[in-house]
SEVOVEX-438914 format. One record per residue (C-alpha): residue number from 1; chain; x, y, z. Coordinates in steps of 0.001 Angstrom, whole numbers, padded with zeros to 6 digits, m for minus. Layout:
N
+-----+------+---------+---------+---------+
| pos | unit |       u |       v |       w |
+-----+------+---------+---------+---------+
| NUM |    A |       X |       Y |       Z |
...
+-----+------+---------+---------+---------+
This chain:
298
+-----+------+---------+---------+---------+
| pos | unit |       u |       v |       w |
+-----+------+---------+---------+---------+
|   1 |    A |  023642 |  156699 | m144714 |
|   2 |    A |  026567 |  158779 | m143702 |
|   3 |    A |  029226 |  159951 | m146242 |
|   4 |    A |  031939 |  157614 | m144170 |
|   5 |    A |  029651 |  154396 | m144579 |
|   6 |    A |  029116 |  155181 | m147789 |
|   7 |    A |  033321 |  155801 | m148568 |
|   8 |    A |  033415 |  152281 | m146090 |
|   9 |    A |  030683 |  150389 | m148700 |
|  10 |    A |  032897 |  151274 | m152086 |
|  11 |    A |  036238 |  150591 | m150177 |
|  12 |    A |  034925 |  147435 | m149258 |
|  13 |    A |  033293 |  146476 | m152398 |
|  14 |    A |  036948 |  147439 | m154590 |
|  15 |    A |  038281 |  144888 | m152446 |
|  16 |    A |  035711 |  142655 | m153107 |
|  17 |    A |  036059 |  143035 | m156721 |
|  18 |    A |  040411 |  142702 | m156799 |
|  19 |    A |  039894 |  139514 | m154045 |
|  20 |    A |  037263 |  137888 | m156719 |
|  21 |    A |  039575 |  138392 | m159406 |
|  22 |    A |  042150 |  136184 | m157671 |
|  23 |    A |  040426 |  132634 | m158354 |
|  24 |    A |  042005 |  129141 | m159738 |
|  25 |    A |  039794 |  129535 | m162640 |
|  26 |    A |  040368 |  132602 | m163968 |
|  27 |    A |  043813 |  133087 | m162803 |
|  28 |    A |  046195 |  134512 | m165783 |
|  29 |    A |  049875 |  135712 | m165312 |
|  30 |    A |  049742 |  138762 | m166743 |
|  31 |    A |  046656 |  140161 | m163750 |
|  32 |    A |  049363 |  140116 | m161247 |
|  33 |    A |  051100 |  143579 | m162092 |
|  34 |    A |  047840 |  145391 | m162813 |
|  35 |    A |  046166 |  143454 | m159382 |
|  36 |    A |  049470 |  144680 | m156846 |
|  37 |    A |  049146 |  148622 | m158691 |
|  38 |    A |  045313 |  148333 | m157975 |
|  39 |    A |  045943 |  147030 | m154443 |
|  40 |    A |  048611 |  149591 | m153680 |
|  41 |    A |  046096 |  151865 | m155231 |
|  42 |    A |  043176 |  150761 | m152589 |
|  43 |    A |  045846 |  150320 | m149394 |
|  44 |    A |  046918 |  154083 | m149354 |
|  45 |    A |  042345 |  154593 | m149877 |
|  46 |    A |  042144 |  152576 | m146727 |
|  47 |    A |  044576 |  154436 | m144776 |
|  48 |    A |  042139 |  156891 | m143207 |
|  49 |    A |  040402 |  155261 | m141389 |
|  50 |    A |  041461 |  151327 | m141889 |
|  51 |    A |  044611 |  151777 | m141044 |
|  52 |    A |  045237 |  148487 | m139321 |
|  53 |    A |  043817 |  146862 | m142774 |
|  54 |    A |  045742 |  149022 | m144860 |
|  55 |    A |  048955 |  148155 | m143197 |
|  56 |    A |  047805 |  144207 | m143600 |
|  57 |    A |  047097 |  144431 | m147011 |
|  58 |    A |  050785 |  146622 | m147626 |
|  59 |    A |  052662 |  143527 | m145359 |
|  60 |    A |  050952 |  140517 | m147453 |
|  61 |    A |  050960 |  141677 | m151248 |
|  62 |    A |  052863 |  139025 | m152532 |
|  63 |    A |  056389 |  139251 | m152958 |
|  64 |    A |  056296 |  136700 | m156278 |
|  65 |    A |  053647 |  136761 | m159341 |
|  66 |    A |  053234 |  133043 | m158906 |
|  67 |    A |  049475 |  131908 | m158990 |
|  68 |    A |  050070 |  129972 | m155611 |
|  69 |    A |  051769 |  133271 | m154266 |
|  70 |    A |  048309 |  135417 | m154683 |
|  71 |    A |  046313 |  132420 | m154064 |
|  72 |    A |  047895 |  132566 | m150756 |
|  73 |    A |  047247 |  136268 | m150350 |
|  74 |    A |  043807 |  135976 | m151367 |
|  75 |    A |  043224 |  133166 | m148556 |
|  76 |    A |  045107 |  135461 | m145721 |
|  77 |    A |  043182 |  138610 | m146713 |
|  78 |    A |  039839 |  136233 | m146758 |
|  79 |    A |  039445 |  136523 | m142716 |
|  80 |    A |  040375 |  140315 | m143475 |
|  81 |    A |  037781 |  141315 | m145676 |
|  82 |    A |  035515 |  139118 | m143553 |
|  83 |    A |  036181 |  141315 | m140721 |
|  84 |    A |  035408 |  144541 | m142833 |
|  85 |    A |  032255 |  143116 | m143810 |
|  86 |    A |  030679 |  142363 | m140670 |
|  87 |    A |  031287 |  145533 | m139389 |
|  88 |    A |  029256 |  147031 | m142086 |
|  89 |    A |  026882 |  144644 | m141187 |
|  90 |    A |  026511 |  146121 | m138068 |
|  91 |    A |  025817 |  149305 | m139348 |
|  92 |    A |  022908 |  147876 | m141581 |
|  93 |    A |  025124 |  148142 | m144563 |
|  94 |    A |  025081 |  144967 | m147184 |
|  95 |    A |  028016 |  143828 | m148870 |
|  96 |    A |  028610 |  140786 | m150995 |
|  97 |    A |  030321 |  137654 | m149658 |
|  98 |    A |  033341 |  136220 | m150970 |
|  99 |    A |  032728 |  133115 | m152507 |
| 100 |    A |  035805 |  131526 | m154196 |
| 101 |    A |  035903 |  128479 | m156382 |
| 102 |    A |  035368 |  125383 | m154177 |
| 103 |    A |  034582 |  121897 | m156140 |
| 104 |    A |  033929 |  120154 | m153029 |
| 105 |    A |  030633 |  122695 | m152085 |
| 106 |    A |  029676 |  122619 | m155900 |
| 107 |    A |  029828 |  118481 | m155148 |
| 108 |    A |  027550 |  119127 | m152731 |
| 109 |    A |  025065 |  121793 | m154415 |
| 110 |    A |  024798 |  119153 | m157063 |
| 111 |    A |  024304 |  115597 | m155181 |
| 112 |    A |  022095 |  117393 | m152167 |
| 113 |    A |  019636 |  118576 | m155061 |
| 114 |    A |  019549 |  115251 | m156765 |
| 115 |    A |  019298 |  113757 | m153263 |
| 116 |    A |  016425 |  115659 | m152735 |
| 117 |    A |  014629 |  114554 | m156704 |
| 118 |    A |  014987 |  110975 | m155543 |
| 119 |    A |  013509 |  111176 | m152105 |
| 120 |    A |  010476 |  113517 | m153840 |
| 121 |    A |  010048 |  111036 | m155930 |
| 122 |    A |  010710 |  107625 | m154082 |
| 123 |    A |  009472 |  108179 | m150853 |
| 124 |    A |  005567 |  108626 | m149377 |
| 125 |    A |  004877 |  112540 | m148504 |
| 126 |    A |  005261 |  111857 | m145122 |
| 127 |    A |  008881 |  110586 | m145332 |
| 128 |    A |  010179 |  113414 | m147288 |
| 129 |    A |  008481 |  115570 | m144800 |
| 130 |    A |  009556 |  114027 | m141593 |
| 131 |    A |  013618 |  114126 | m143029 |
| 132 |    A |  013235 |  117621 | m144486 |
| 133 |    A |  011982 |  118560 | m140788 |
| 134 |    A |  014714 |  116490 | m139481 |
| 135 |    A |  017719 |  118291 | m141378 |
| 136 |    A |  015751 |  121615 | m140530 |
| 137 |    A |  015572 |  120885 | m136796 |
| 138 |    A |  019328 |  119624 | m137017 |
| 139 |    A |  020913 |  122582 | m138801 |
| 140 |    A |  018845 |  125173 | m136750 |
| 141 |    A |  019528 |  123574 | m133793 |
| 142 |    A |  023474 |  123754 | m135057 |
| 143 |    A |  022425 |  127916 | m135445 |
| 144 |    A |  021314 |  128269 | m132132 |
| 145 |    A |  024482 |  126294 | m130477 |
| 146 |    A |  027184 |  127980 | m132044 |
| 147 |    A |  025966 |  131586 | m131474 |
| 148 |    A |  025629 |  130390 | m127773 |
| 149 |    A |  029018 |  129201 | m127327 |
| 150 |    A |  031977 |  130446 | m129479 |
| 151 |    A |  033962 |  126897 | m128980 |
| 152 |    A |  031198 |  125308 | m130935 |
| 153 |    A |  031318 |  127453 | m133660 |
| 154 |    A |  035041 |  127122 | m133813 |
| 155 |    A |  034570 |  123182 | m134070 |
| 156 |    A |  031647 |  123292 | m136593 |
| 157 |    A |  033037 |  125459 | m138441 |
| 158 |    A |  036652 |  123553 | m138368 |
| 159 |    A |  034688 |  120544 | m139373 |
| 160 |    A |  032799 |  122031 | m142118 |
| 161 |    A |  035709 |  123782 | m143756 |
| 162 |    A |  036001 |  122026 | m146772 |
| 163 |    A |  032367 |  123620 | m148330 |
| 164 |    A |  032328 |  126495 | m145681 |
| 165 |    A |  032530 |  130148 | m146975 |
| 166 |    A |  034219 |  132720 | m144470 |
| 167 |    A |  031466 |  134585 | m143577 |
| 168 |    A |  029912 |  132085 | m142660 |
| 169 |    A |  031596 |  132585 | m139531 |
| 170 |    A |  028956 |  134633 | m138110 |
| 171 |    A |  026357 |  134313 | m140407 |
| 172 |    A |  023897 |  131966 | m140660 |
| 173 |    A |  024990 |  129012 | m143160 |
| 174 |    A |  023533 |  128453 | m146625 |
| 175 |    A |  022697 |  125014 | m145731 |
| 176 |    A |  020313 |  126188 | m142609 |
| 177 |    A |  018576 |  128416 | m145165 |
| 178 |    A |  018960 |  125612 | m147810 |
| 179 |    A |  017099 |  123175 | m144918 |
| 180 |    A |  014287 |  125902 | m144818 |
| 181 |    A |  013801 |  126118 | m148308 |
| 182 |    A |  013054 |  122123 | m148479 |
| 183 |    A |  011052 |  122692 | m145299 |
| 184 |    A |  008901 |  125138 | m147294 |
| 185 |    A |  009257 |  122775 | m151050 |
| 186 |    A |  007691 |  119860 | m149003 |
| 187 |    A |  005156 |  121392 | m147322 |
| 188 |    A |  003533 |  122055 | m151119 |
| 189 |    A |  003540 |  118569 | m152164 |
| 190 |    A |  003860 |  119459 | m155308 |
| 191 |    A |  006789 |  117278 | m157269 |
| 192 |    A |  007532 |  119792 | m160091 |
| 193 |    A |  007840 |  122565 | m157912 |
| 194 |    A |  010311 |  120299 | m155730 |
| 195 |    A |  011983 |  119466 | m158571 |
| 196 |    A |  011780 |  122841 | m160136 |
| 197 |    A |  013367 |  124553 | m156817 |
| 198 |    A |  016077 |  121824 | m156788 |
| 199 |    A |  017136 |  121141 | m159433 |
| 200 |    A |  018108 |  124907 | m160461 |
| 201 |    A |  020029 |  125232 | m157551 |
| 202 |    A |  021660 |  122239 | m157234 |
| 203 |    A |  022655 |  122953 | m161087 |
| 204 |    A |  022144 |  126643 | m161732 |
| 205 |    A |  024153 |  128008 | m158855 |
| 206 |    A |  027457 |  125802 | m159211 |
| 207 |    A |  027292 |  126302 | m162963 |
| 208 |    A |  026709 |  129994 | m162844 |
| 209 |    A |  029591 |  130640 | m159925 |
| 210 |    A |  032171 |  128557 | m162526 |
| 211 |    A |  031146 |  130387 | m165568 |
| 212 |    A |  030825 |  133653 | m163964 |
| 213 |    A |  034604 |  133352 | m162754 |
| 214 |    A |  035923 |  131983 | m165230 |
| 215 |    A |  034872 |  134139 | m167704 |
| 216 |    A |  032703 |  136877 | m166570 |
| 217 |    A |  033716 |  140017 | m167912 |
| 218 |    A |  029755 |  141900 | m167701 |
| 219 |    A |  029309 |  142844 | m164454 |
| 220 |    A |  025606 |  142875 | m163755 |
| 221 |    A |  024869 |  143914 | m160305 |
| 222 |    A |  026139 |  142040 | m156447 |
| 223 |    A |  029690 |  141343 | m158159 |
| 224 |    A |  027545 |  138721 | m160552 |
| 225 |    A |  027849 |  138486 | m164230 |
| 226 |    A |  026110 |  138541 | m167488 |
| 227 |    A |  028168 |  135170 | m168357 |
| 228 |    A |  027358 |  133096 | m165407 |
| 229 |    A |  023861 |  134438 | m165026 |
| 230 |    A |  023294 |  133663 | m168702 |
| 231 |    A |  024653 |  129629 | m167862 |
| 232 |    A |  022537 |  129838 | m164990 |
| 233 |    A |  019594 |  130059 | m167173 |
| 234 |    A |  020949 |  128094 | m169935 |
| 235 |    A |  021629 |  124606 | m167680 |
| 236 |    A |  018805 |  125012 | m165362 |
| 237 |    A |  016308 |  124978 | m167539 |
| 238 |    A |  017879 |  122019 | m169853 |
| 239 |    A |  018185 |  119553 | m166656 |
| 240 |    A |  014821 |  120812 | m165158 |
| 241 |    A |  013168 |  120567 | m168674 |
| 242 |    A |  015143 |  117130 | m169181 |
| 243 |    A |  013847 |  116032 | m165346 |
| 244 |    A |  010300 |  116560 | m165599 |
| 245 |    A |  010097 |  114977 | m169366 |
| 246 |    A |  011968 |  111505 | m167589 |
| 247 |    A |  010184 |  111348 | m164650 |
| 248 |    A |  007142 |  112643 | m165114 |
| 249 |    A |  005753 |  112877 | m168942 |
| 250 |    A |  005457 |  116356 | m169611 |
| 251 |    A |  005714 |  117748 | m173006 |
| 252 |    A |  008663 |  118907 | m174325 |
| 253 |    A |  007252 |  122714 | m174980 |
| 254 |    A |  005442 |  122673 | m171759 |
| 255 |    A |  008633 |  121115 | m170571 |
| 256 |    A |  010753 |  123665 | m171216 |
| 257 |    A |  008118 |  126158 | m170541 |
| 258 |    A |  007862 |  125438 | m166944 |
| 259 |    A |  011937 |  125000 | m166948 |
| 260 |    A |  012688 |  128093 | m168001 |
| 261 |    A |  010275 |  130270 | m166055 |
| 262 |    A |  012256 |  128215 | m162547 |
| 263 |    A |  015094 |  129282 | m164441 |
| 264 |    A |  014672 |  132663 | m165114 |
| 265 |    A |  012994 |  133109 | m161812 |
| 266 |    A |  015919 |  131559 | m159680 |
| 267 |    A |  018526 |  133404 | m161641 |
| 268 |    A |  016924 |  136957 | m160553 |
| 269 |    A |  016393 |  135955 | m157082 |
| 270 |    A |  020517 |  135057 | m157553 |
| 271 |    A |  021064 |  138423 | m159121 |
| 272 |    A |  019152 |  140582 | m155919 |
| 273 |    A |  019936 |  138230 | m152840 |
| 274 |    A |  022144 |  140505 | m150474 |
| 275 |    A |  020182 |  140343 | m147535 |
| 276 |    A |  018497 |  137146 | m148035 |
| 277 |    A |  020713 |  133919 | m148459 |
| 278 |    A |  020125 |  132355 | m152100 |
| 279 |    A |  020032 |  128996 | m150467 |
| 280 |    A |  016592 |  130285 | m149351 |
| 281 |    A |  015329 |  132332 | m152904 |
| 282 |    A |  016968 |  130371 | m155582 |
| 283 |    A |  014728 |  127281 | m154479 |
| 284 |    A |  011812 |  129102 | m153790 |
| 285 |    A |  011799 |  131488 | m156527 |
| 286 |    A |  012147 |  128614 | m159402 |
| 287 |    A |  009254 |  126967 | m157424 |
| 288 |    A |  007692 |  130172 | m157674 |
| 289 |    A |  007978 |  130489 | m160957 |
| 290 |    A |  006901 |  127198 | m162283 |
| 291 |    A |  003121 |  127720 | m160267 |
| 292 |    A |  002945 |  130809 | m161549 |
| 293 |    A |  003274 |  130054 | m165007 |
| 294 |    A |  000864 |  126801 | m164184 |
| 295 |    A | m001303 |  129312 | m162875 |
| 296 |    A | m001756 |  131683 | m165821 |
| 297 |    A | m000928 |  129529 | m168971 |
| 298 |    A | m002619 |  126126 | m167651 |
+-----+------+---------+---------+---------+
């Protein structure tokens, strides 16, 4: 990696960082002075050679301190930063997505996994298989139609705004890799690893992202945080432990046991997913985790 990617990887990422700072649920008066003397700070960095996003981020620093006036900064410098990172794509360099607060996609983290328990545990093998391969064939088929015609992609991703991140723009969506993932939890036909892989996503994830931005303050590694990785762990493995007691008998040590290892296991796979969607590893790491500890404890 050239010196200039690598100056183009810690520009990027300091933006990052000040953009993630500007979120509902963390959002305190006094960050506003020390956020515009940080920004000013990174504009006159990006100069060089960003000089067209240098001279955006100079023209939209908010004129007010209001929260609504950097709200609105943060959601015109979205597409922006957007733009930055998929050119570093291009050049095989990894940088992590922006993923403000959004209650309606948390909504749907948490009903789509308990969706999910009540078909795995309702419906004959076959069923669950046939509408996991349904939803798979249907979001895939969504992949493959939008990065053949840009008009589609405009309208699908105009229709999906409300739990759509920017970059998923021209990226493939978490809920394609999300489809794979129950693809792949189905195929086992194994409940608690269904549940396992579900439930600490559709939990773990939202509660982590809420925590984490709210009051993170540890940075761990990928812009994530000792505080939200910590209530990953924490409410996965009390609703996974509390699922498989309820609906299927287990033990409360082995219980928690198996809970915690999904947990644990899901929350690393959240920590080290760059490349990889977590959609995809959260689900199949927990799952992981669970048969792994069935595998060497009993």
């Amino acid at each position: 990696m050239t010196s200039d990617l690598l100056e183009d990887r810690d520009l990027a990422l300091q933006l990052h960082q000040l953009l993630s700072d500007i979120d509902p649920v963390r959002w305190k008066a006094e960050m506003a002075s020390v956020l515009k003397t940080k920004l000013v700070a990174l504009q006159q960095q990006l100069a060089p050679r960003h000089a067209e996003l240098a001279r955006s981020l100079q023209a939209e620093l908010p004129a007010s301190d209001s929260r609504r006036s950097w709200l609105d900064f943060k959601k015109r410098m979205q597409p922006r930063y957007v733009e930055l990172a998929k050119a570093l794509s291009a050049a095989s360099i990894h940088v992590p997505s922006l993923r403000p607060t959004n209650w309606s996609r948390s909504l749907l983290h948490v009903s789509s996994g308990l969706f999910g328990i009540f078909c795995v545990e309702v419906l004959p093998h076959a069923v669950v298989l046939a509408i996991a391969g349904a939803w798979a064939t249907f979001c895939w088929g969504c992949e493959i139609s939008r990065r053949l015609s840009p008009a589609i992609n405009t309208r699908l991703m105009k229709l999906f705004a409300p739990v759509a991140h920017d970059h998923e723009t021209y990226k493939i969506n978490s809920a394609t890799w999300y489809a794979t993932a129950l693809i792949a939890l189905a195929l086992t036909n194994q409940p608690l690893w269904c549940i396992a892989g579900l439930a600490t996503l559709g939990i773990g994830d939202p509660v982590a992202g809420t925590i984490g931005r709210r009051f993170g303050r540890t940075r761990l590694v990928h812009n994530r945080t000792l505080e939200g990785t910590l209530a990953f762990v924490v409410s996965a493995t009390l609703v996974t432990a509390a699922l498989f007691m309820v609906l299927h008998g287990v033990a409360v040590g082995p219980a928690f046991a198996l809970a915690a290892a999904a947990a644990v296991a899901g929350a690393v796979a959240e920590l080290f997913s760059l490349r990889v969607d977590d959609n995809l590893s959260i689900p199949l790491s927990a799952a992981a985790g669970v048969a792994l500890l069935q595998l060497f404890v009993g």
